[in-house]
N, C-alpha and C positions, 0 to 999 in steps of 0.2 A: 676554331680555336677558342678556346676559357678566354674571357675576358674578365676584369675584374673592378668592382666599384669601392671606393674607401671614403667611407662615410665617419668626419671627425665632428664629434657633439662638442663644441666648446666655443664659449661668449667670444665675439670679436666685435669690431669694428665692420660696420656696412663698407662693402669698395666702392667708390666713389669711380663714378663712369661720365667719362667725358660724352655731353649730348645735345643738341640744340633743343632749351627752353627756354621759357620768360618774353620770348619776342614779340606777343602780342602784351599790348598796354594792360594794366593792373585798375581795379577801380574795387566801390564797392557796391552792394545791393542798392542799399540807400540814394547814394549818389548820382543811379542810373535809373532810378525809380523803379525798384522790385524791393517789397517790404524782405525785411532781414528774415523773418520769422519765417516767410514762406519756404525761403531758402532750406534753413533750420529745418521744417517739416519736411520739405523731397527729402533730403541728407539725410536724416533717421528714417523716416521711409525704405528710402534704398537699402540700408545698413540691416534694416528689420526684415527684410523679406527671404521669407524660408529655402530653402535650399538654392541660397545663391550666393555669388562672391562676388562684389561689387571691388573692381580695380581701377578706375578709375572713373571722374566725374566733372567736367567742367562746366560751369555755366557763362555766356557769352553775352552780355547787351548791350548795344549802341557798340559795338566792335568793341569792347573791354569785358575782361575777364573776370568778372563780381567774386567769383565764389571757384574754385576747386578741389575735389577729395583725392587723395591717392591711400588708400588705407595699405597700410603696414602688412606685407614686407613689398608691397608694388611703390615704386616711386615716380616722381612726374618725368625722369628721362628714363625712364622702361618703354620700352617699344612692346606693340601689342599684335597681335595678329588679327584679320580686320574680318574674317571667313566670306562672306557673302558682300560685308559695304565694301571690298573691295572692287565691286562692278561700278561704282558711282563713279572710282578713279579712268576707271576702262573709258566711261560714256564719256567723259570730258576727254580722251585723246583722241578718241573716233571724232569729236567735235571741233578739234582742232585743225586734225588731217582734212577735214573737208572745208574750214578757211583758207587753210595752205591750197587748196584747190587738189588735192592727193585722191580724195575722197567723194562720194556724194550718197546719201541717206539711199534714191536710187540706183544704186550700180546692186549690181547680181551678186551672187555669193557664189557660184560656183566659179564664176568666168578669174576669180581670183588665183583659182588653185586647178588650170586645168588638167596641170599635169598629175592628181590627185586622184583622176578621175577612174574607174576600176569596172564601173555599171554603166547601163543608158542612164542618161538623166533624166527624169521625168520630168512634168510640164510642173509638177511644184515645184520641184528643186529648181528649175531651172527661172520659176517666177519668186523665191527667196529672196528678197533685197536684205541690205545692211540696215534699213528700217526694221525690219521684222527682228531681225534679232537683238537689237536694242531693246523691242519692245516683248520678248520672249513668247514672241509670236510666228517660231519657226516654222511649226506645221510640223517638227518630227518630233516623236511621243520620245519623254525623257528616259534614259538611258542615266544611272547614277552608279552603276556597276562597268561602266565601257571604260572610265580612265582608269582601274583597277588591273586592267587586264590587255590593254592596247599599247601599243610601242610605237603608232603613228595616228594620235588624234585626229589630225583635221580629215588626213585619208579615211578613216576608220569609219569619222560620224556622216562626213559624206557619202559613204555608202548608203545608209540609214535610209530606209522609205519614208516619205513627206504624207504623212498620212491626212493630215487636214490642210486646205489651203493656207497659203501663208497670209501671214495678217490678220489673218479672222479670230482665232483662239489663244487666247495666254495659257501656257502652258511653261511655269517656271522650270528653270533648265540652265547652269550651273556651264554648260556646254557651249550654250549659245555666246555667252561672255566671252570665252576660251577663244571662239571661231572669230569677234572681235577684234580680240588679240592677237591672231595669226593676222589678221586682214593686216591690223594696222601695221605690222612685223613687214607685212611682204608691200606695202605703200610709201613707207619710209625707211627702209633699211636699218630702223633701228627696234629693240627689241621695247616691246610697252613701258618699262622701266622706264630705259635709254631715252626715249624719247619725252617722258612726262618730266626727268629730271632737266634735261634742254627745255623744254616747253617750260612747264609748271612750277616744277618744284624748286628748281634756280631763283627766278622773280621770286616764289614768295617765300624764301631761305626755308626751304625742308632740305636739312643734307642729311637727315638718317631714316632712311627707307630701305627694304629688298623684297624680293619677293620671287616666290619660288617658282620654276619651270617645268614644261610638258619635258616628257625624253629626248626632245629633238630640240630643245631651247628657248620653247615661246613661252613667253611669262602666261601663268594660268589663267591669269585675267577676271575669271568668276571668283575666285578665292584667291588666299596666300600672300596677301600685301602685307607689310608689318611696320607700322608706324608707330610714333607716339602719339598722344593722345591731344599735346596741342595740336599735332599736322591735322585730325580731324576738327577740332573749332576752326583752323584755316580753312578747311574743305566746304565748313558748314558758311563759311561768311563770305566766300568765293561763291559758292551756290548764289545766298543770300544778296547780294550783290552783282547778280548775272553776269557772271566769269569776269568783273574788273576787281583789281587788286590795286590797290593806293593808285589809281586811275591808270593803273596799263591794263587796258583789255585782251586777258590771256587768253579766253574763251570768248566766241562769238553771243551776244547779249539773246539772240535771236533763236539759237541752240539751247542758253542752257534753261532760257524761261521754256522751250518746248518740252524739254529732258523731265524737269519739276513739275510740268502738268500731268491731270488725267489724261493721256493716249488711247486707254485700253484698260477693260476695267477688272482685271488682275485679282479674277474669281469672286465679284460682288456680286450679291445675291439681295434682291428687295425684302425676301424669307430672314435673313440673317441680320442681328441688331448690330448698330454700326460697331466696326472694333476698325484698328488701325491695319488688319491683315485684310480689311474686304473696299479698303477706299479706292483702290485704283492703281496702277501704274504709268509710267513713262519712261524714257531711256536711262534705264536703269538707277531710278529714283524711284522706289514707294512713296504712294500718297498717305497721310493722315489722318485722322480723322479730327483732330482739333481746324475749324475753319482755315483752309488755306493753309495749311503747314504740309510739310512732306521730309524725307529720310532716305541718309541711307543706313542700310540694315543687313547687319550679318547675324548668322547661327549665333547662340549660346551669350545674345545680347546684347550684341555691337551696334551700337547706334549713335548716328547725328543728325539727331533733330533740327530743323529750323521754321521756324513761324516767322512767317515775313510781316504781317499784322505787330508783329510786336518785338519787330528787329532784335528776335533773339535767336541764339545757338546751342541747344543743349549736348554734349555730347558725356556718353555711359559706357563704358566697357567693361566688361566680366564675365562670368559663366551661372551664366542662369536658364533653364531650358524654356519655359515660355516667357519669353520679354517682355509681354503687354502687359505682366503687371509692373517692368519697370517704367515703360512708356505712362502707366496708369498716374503713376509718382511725379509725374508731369503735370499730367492734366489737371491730378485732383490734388496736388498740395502747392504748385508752383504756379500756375497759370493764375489761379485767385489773387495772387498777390502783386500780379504787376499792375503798375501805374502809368500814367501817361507823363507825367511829369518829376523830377527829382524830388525826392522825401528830405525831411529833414533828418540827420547823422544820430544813427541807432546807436550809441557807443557799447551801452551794455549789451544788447542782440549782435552786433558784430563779434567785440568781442567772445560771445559765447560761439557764433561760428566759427570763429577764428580757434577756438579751443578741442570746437568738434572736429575740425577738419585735420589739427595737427594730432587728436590723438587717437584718431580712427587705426584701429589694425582686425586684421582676422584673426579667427579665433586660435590662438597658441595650445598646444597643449598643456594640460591643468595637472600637476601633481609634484612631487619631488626628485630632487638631483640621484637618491636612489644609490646603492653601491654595485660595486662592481661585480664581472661576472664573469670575465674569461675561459666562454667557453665557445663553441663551435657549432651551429644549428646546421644538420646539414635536412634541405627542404624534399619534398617528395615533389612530381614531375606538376609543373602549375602554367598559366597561361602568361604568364612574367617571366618565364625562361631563368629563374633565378635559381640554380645550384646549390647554395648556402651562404648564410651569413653569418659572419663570427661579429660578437660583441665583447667588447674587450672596453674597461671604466678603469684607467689607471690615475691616481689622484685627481689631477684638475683635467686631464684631457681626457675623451673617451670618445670611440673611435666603433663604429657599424661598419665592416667587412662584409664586403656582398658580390658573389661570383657569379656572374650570368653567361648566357650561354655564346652570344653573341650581342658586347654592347663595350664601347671604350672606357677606358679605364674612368674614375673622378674620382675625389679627394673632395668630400664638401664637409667644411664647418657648418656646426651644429650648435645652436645656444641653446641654453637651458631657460625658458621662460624670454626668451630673446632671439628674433630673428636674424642669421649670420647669412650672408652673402657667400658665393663661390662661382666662379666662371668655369664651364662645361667644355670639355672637349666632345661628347657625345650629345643627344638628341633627348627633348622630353616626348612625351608622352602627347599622340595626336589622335583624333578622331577622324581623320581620313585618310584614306588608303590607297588613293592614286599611288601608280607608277612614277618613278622621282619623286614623290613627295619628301619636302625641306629641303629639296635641290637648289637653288638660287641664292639662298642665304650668304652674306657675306660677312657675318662674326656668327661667332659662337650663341651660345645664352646662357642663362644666370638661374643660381638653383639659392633662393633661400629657406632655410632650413631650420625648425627648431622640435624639441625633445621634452619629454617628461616623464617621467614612476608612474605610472595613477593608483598604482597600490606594490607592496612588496611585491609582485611575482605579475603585473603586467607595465609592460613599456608600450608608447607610445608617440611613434615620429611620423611629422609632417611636414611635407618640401612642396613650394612653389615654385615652380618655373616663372620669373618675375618680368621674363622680357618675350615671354607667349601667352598660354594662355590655362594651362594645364598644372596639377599636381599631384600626390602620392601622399597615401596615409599607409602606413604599417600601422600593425597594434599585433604586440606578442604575447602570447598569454604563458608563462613557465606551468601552472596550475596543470594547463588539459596538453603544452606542447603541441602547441601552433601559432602561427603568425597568421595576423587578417592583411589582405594588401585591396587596396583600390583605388583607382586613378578617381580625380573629381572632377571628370565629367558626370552631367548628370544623367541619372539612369542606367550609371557605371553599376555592374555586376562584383562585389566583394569576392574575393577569391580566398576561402580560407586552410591552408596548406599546414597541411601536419609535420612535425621535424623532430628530427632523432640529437640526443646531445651527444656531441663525442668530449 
């Protein structure tokens, strides 16, 4: 069945989303001894750096929160999607389960699921422990096309040959997490969520998280967590402070200092000069390379940095394809400026932070409100399933008509020169392809949306999905009669589709 999108270009007021923020204390640079300026410098830093979209940006020290960026149209209760740091959540329930006594680092991986079982077991698989795959040290070569195509994971990977002994080799694997996740599923009868929200996330008030499911209902566990951006500075000062939280010890101290070390050296090479991808692993924390620091770390530049040296918590989310140059914006403009002791009050440096930070936004489209055009594009066959799009500019309100092939209907406000907010019934735009992928999700998400001329005869709109991670540029040219369309992932391929006017 036609589905249909109605895209309305017209200024409003941002919708105000109820969401847990502010919980952690408020301070400033100064006052927690990190010069103003350094701050200043990561913050333009991150803002400057070429094909990337910086969504949000905390800075944590001595447990207060100095510094924060949410650039325009992402705001600080948007929830984000975590891709990969979402394994850091995984290791601390595997870590729990085994103070509960549910669990033990040694127990087998198969003896869990035996009714799974389809093959002989081999002497690897059957020497697999829940260490090894903490430490993405399964022994079976990664498979990043099997949740694409599979309707029962854990059965599926278990089949899989263990081609290298377990424990011996890192070999990263998105799977390994997932099989975490079942484990912990079938030891606690609660689903990895369920279970971190009782554990975790309760004590230290995160009440807006979800996250998405295998076909069969186990949270994915290597990806698809969706937090906000303070629940990671929580994540990062829970780390930072070996699983106690205002002195209740959630996580076992002796776990998560294991988690945060070198285990396993997570394709380090003596040939290769240090970068933050060759320092090392441990349960599901990457190591650092600033002395003693480590992360967790997702795709497209999810990160929560913490350096215990300097009782700080940096946490970055956006879309940017290699992150080490955001990690870089760490080392080399914020690290220089911490202090061991409180500075004296920067008032004019603050205030100018305090200026960058509220009027940081991405880039809007640049040109004129432009006249009207009521006419009808209908598109030739594109990899956006998109049908046609009528545009239609009547006085103040103007309105993008867009019929796809299979997608729920929306209604999104559109500013001109201004970002408007719109709550989705349908799905943005994702980079992964698993089977159920966005299953688990329990709201919707949020498209903001703005619009511009950039000459008589080409238009040009841009939508961010504000409470994931993904968005969508059109650009129409009437001249040659075509639209450009491309989602902003990076290394996203432009699609550009020819259209007939009716």
């Amino acid at each position: 069945m036609m589905k249909r999108l109605l895209i309305i270009l017209l200024a409003s007021v941002p919708l105000l989303v109820a969401a847990q923020v502010g919980d952690l204390p408020r301070s400033t640079p100064a006052a927690e001894g990190i010069s103003t300026q350094a701050v200043i410098n990561m913050m333009d830093s991150l803002m400057a750096l070429p094909e990337c979209d910086i969504h949000h940006v905390m800075v944590v020290r001595h447990g207060k929160v100095v510094a924060e960026l949410h650039p325009t149209p992402f705001r600080a209760e948007d929830s984000h999607t975590l891709y990969s740091a979402s394994k850091t959540f995984t290791s601390l329930a595997v870590g729990i389960a085994i103070d509960e006594n549910l669990l033990r680092l040694d127990d087998r991986v198969m003896t869990f699921f035996p009714e799974k079982r389809t093959i002989p077991v081999s002497d690897n698989m059957a020497a697999m422990t829940v260490r090894d795959l903490l430490m993405m040290a399964s022994g079976v070569k990664p498979d990043w096309t099997m949740r694409n195509n599979s309707m029962d994971w854990v059965k599926d990977w278990l089949a899989k040959p263990v081609e290298d002994k377990p424990g011996s080799l890192f070999q990263y694997d998105s799977m390994c997490t997932f099989m975490l996740s079942a484990i912990v599923q079938r030891v606690t009868g609660y689903t990895m969520l369920e279970y971190l929200q009782k554990k975790l996330f309760a004590p230290m008030h995160i009440t807006v998280a979800d996250w998405e499911t295998s076909p069969d209902g186990i949270n994915t566990g290597g990806w698809g967590l969706r937090v906000q951006a303070e629940t990671m500075a929580k994540l990062g000062l829970l780390l930072l402070n070996k699983g106690n939280w205002n002195g209740e010890q959630l996580v076992n101290a002796d776990y998560v200092t294991q988690a945060c070390s070198r285990l396993i050296d997570g394709g380090a090479k003596t040939t290769v000069p240090p970068t933050d991808g060759n320092q090392g692993y441990g349960y599901q924390v990457w190591q650092s390379k600033w002395p003693g620091s480590y992360r967790a770390d997702g795709a497209m530049g999810q990160y929560t940095v913490v350096v215990p040296q300097e009782d700080l918590v940096v946490v970055i989310l956006g879309m940017k394809l290699y992150g080490h140059e955001e990690l870089a914006c760490i080392w080399n403009q914020l690290m220089p400026g911490m202090k061991a002791a409180p500075l004296q009050p920067e008032k004019k440096l603050q205030k100018k932070l305090e200026k960058l930070c509220a009027k940081a936004e991405l880039q809007l489209p640049k040109g004129k409100k432009g006249k009207g055009l009521g006419k009808m594009l209908h598109l030739a066959s594109n990899k956006f399933g998109i049908r046609q799009i009528g545009l239609f500019e009547n006085g103040p309100v103007s309105t993008m008509e867009v019929e796809y092939e299979v997608q729920d209907s929306e209604a999104f406000t559109m500013g001109y020169n201004a970002w408007c907010y719109t709550p989705m019934s349908g799905l943005p735009y994702y980079s992964i392809n698993a089977i159920n992928r966005m299953k688990g999700f329990n709201h919707g998400f949020t498209a903001a949306a703005a619009y511009a001329w950039t000459s008589p005869t080409k238009l040009e709109v841009r939508v961010h999905f504000v409470d994931w991670i993904s968005g969508l540029l059109f650009s129409f040219d009437f001249d040659r009669n075509e639209v450009t369309i491309c989602d902003t992932y990076p290394n996203s391929t432009p699609a550009t589709i020819p259209f007939t006017i009716q």
